[in-house]
Residue frames as qw, qx, qy, qz and C-alpha x, y, z in Angstrom:
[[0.966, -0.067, 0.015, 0.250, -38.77, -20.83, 12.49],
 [0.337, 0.737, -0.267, 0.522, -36.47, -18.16, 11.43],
 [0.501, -0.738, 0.187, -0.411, -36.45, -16.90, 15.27],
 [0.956, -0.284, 0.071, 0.037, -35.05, -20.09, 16.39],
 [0.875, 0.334, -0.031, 0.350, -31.94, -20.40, 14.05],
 [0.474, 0.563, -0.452, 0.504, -29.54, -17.53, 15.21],
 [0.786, -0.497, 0.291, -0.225, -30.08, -18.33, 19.21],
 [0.991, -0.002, 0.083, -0.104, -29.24, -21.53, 18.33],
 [0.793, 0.432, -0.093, 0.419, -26.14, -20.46, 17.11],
 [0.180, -0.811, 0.310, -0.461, -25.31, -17.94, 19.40],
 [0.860, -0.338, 0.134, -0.359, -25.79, -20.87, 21.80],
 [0.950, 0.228, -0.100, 0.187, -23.95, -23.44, 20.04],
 [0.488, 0.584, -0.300, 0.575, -20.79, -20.81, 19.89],
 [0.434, -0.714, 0.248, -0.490, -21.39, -19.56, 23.71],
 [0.883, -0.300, 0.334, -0.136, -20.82, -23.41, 25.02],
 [0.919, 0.302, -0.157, 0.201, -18.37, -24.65, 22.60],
 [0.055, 0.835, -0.476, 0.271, -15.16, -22.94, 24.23],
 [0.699, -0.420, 0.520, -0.253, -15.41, -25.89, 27.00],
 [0.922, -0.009, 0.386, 0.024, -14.56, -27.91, 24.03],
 [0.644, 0.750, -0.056, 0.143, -12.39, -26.20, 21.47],
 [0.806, 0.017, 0.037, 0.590, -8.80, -26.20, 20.75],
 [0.290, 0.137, 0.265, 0.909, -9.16, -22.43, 19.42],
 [0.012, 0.736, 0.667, -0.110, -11.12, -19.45, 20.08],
 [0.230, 0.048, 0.073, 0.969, -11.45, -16.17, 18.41],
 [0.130, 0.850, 0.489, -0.148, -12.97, -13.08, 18.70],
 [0.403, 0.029, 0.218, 0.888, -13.05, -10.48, 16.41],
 [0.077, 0.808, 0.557, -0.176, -14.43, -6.68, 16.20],
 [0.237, 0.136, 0.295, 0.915, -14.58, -3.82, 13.97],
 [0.171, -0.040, -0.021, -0.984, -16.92, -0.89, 13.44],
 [0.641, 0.064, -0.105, -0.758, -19.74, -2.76, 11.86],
 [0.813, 0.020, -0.540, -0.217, -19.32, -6.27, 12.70],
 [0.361, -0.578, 0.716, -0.149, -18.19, -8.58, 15.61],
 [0.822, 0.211, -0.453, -0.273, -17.40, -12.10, 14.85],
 [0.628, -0.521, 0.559, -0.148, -16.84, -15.18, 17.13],
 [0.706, 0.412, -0.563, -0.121, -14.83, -18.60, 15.74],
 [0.376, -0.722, 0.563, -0.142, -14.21, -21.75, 17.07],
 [0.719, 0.373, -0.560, -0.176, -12.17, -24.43, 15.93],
 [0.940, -0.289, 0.071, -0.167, -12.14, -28.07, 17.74],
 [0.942, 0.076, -0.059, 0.321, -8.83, -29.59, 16.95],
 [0.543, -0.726, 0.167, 0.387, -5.51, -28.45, 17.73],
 [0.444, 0.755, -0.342, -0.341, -2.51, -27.18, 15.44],
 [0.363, -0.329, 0.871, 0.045, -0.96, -31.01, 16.22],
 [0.636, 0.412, 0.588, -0.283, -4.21, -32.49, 14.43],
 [0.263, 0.062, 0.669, 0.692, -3.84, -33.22, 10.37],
 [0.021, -0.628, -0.648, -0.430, -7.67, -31.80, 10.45],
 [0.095, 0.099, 0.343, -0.929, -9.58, -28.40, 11.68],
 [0.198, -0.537, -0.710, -0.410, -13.19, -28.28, 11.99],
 [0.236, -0.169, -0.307, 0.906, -14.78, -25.26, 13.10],
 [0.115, -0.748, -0.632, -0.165, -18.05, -22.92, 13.38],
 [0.259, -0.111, -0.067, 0.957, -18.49, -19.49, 13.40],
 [0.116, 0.775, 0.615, 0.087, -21.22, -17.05, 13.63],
 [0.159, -0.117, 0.015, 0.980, -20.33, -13.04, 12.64],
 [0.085, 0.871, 0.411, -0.254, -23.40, -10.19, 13.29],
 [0.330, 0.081, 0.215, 0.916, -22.80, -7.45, 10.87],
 [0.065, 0.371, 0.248, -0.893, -24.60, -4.00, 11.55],
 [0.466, 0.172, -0.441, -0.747, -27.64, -3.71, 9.52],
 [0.798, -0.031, 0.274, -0.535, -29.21, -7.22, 10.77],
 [0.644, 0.431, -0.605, -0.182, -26.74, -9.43, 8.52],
 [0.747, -0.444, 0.481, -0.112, -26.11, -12.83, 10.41],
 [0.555, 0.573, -0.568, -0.201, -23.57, -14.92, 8.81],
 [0.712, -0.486, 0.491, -0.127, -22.74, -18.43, 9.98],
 [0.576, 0.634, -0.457, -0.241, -20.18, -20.98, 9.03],
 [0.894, -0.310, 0.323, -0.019, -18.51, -24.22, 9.07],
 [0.155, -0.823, 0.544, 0.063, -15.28, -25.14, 8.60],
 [0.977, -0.002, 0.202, -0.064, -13.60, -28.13, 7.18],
 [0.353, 0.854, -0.383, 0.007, -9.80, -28.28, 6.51],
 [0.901, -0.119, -0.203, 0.366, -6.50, -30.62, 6.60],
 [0.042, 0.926, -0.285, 0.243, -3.94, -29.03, 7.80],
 [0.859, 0.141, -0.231, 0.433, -0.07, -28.84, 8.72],
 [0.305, -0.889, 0.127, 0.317, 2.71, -27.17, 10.73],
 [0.601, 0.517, 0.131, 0.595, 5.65, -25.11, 8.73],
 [0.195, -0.819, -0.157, 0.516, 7.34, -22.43, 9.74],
 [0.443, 0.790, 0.121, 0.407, 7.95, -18.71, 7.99],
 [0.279, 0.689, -0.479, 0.466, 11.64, -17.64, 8.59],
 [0.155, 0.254, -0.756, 0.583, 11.58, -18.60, 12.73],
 [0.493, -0.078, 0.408, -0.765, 7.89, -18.59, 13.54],
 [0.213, 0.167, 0.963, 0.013, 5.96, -21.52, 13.47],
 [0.381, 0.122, -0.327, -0.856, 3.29, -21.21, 11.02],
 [0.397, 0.344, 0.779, -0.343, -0.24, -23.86, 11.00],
 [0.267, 0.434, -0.363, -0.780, -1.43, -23.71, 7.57],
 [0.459, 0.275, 0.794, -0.288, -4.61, -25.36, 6.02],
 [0.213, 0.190, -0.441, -0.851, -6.36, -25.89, 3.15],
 [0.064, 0.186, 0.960, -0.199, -10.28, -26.88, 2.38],
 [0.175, -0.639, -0.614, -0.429, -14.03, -26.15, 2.42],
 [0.201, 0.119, 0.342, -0.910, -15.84, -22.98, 4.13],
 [0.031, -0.632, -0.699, -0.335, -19.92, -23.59, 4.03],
 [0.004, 0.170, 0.196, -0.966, -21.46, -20.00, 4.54],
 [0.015, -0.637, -0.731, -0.242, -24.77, -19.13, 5.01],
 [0.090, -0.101, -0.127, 0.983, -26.13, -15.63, 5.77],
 [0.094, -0.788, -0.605, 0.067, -29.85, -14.14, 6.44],
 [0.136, -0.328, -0.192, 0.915, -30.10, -10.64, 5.94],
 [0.530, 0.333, 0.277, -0.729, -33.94, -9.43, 6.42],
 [0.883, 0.120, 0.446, -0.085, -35.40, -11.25, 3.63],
 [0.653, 0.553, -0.514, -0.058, -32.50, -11.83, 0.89],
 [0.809, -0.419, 0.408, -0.049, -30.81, -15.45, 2.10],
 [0.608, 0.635, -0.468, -0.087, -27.91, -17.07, 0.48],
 [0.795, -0.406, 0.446, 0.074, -25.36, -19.19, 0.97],
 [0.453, 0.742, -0.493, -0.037, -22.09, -20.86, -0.43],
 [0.889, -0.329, 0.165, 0.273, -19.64, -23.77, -0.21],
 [0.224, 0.943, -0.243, -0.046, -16.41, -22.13, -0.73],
 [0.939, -0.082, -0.066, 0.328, -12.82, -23.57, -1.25],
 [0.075, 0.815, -0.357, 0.450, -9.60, -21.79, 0.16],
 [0.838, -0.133, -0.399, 0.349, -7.59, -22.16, 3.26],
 [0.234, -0.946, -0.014, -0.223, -6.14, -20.22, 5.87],
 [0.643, 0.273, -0.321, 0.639, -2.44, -19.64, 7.76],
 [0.449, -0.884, 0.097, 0.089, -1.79, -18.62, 11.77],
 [0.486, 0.483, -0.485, 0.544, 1.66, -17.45, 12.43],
 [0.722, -0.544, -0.299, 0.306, 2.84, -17.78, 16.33],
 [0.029, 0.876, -0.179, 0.446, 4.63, -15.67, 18.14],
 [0.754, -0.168, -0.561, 0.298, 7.07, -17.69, 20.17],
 [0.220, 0.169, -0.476, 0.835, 8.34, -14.84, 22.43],
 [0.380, -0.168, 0.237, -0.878, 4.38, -14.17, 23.32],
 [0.151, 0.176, 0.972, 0.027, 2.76, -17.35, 24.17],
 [0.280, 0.706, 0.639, -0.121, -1.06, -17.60, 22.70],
 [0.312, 0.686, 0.006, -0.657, -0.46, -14.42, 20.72],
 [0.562, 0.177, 0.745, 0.314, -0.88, -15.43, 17.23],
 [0.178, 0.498, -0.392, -0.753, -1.72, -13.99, 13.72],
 [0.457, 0.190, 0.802, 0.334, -4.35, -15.19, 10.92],
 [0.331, 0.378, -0.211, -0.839, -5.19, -15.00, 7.77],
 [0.505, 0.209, 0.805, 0.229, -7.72, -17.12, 5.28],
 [0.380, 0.381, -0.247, -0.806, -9.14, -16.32, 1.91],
 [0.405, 0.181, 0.896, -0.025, -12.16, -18.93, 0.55],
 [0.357, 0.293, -0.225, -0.858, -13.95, -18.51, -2.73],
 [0.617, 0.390, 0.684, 0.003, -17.28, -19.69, -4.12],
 [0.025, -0.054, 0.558, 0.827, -17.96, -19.62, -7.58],
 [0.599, 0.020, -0.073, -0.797, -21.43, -19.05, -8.89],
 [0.593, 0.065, -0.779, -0.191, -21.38, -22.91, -9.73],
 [0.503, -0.185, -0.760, 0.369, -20.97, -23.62, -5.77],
 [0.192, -0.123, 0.122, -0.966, -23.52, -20.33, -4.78],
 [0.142, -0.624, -0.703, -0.310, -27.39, -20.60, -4.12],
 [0.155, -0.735, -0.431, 0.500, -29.83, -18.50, -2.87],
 [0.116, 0.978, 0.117, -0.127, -29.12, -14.88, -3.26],
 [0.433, -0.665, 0.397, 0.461, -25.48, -15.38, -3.85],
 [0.853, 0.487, -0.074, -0.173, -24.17, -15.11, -6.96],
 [0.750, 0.394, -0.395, 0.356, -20.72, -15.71, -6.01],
 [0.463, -0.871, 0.111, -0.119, -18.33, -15.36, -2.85],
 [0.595, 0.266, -0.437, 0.620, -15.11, -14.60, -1.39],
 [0.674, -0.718, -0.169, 0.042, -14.16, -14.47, 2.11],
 [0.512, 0.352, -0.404, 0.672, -10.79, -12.70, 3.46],
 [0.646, -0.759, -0.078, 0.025, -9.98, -12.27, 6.78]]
């Protein structure tokens, strides 16, 4: 049943562009990670799904769940949420998961349309851990 579950997600994330407000990719050495997030930065909510491969067989998926507002820092327009991350992760057989709480913050770039800037940071505590986890924090 394993076999089934990161397809599925691959899958899920491959088709969802046709419907999302927001799509990212990101890559580094040992990881690539895709993200997409359904509502616009007009919307009072974000809900989103993500699935990041990290070298070594780690699969990490997530879901997203945040209110969110617009604000701007000094001249840029800024989109800035706050809320729940669930994370799960499979790597060979240790499995965990987490329901983390945090929030995240694009900046725009008005002279470059679509170019943008984000950051989020989402911590579980052990209390809100299972599995193999005994705690987590997420920064991007």
């Amino acid at each position: 049943m394993k076999a089934y579950r990161i397809p599925l997600i691959v899958l899920s994330l491959a088709a969802a562009p046709a419907y999302a407000a927001d799509a990212d990719l990101s890559l580094t050495n040992d990881s690539v990670k895709g993200q997409v997030n359904f509502f616009d930065t007009n919307s009072d909510i974000q809900v989103g799904t993500g699935y990041t491969y990290h070298e070594g067989s780690r699969h990490i998926g997530n879901v997203d769940f945040h209110a969110q507002g617009r604000t701007a820092i000094g001249n840029l327009p800024t989109t800035a949420g706050i809320g729940v991350r669930a994370i799960g992760w499979d790597d060979d057989r240790l499995d965990g998961g987490a329901v983390a709480l945090g929030g995240f913050a694009t900046v725009n770039v008005p002279d470059v349309p679509g170019l943008s800037f984000t950051g989020g940071l989402h911590y579980a505590p052990s209390i809100l851990s299972f599995g193999d986890s005994d705690e987590l924090t997420s920064l991007e």
